[in-house]
C-alpha positions in Angstrom: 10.5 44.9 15.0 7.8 42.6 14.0 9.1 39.8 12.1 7.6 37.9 9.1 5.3 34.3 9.2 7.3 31.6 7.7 4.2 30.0 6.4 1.8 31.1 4.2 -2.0 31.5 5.5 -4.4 28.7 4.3 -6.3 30.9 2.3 -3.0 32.1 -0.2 -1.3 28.5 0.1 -3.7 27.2 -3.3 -3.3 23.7 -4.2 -0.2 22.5 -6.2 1.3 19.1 -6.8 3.2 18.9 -3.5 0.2 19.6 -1.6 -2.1 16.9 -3.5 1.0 14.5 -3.2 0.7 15.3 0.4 -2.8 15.0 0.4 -2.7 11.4 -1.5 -0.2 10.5 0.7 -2.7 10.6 4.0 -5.3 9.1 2.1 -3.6 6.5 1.0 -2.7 5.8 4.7 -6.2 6.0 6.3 -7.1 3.4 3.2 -4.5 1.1 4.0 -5.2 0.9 7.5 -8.7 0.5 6.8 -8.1 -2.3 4.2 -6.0 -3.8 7.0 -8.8 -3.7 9.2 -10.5 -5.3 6.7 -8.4 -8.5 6.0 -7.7 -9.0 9.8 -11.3 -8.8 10.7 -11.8 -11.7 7.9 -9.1 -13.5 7.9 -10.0 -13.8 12.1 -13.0 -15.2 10.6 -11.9 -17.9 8.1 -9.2 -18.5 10.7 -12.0 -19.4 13.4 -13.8 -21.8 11.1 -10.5 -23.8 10.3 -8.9 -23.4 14.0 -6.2 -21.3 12.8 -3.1 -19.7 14.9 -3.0 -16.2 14.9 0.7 -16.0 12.7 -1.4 -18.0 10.0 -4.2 -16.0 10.1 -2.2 -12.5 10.0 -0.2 -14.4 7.0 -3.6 -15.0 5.5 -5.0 -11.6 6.3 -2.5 -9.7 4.7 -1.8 -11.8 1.7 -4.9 -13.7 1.0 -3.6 -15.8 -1.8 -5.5 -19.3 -1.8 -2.1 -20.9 -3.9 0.9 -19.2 -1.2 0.5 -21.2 1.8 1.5 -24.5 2.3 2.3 -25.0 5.6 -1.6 -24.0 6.9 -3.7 -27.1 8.1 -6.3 -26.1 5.8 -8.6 -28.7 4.5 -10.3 -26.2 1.9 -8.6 -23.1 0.8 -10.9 -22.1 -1.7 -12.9 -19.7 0.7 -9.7 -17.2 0.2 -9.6 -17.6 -3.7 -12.9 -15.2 -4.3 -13.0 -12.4 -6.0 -13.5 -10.0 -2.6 -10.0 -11.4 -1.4 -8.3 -10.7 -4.2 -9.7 -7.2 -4.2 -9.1 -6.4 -1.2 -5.5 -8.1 -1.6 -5.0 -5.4 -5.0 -5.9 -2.3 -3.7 -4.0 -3.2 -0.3 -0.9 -4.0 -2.6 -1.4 -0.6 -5.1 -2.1 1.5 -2.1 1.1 0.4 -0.4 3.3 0.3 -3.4 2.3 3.8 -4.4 2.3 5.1 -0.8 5.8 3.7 -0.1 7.2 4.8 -3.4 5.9 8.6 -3.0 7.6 8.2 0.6 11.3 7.0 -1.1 10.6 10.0 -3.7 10.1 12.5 -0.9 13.0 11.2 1.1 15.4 11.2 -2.4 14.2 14.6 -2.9 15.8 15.8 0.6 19.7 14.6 -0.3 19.6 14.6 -4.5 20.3 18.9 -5.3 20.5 18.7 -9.0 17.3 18.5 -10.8 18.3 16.0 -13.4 19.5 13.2 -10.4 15.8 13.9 -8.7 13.9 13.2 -12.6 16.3 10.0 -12.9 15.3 8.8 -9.6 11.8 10.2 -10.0 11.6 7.7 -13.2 13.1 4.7 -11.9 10.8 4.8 -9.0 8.1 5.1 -11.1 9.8 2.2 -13.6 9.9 -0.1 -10.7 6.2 0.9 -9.1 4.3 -0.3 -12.4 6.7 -3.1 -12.4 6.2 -4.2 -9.1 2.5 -3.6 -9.5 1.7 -5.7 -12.5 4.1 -8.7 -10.9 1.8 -8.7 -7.2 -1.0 -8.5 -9.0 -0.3 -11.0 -11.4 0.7 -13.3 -8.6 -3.5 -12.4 -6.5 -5.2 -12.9 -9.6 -3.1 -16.1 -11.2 -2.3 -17.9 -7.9 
């Protein structure tokens, strides 16, 4: 007796809001590696122009914040206050935040059953996602 596929076949699957969360969630991991790739790259640049260590130039590289560092023998931090670093800082921070709160939602969704506790938790994760947002990038763009 034959028995039946589990999955559906790509062509009768169609595209729904799990699989563009899934989808967003992928992207959003290539970009962060690739905006990683980005700040280490220039922060090893700035870092060899000052004749920085490599914890402060991974410190600098993933938070590029001119105003968050005091303990870096830097004569001039202005280089790292431009408006590239604190780009690059943004989208690094909303691409994390929004990746690691779609993870926590996924993960929620496996041990909450009733549909009301997954909406509640739903909503406070997306509460504390803006919130956290708008305070990082506050602190890029302010500092």
């Amino acid at each position: 007796m034959a028995s039946k596929p589990r999955t559906l076949p790509l062509n009768k699957r169609g595209m729904n809001f799990e699989m563009f969360m899934w989808i967003i969630t992928r992207l959003t991991a290539l970009a962060m590696y690739g905006l990683i790739l980005i700040a280490i790259i220039g922060a090893l640049i700035m870092g060899a122009r000052n004749q920085m260590n490599i914890a402060d130039v991974l410190r600098w590289g993933f938070m590029p914040n001119a105003g968050h560092v005091q303990s870096v023998p830097l004569e001039n931090a202005e280089a790292w206050a431009t408006p590239f670093w604190r780009w690059v800082g943004s989208a690094l921070l909303l691409v994390a935040v929004g990746h690691g709160v779609h993870g926590l939602v996924v993960i929620a969704d496996d041990y909450i059953v009733s549909e009301r506790g997954r909406g509640v938790v739903r909503f406070i994760s997306i509460v504390m996602m803006i919130g956290m947002s708008i305070i990082g990038l506050y602190v890029l763009w302010t500092a």
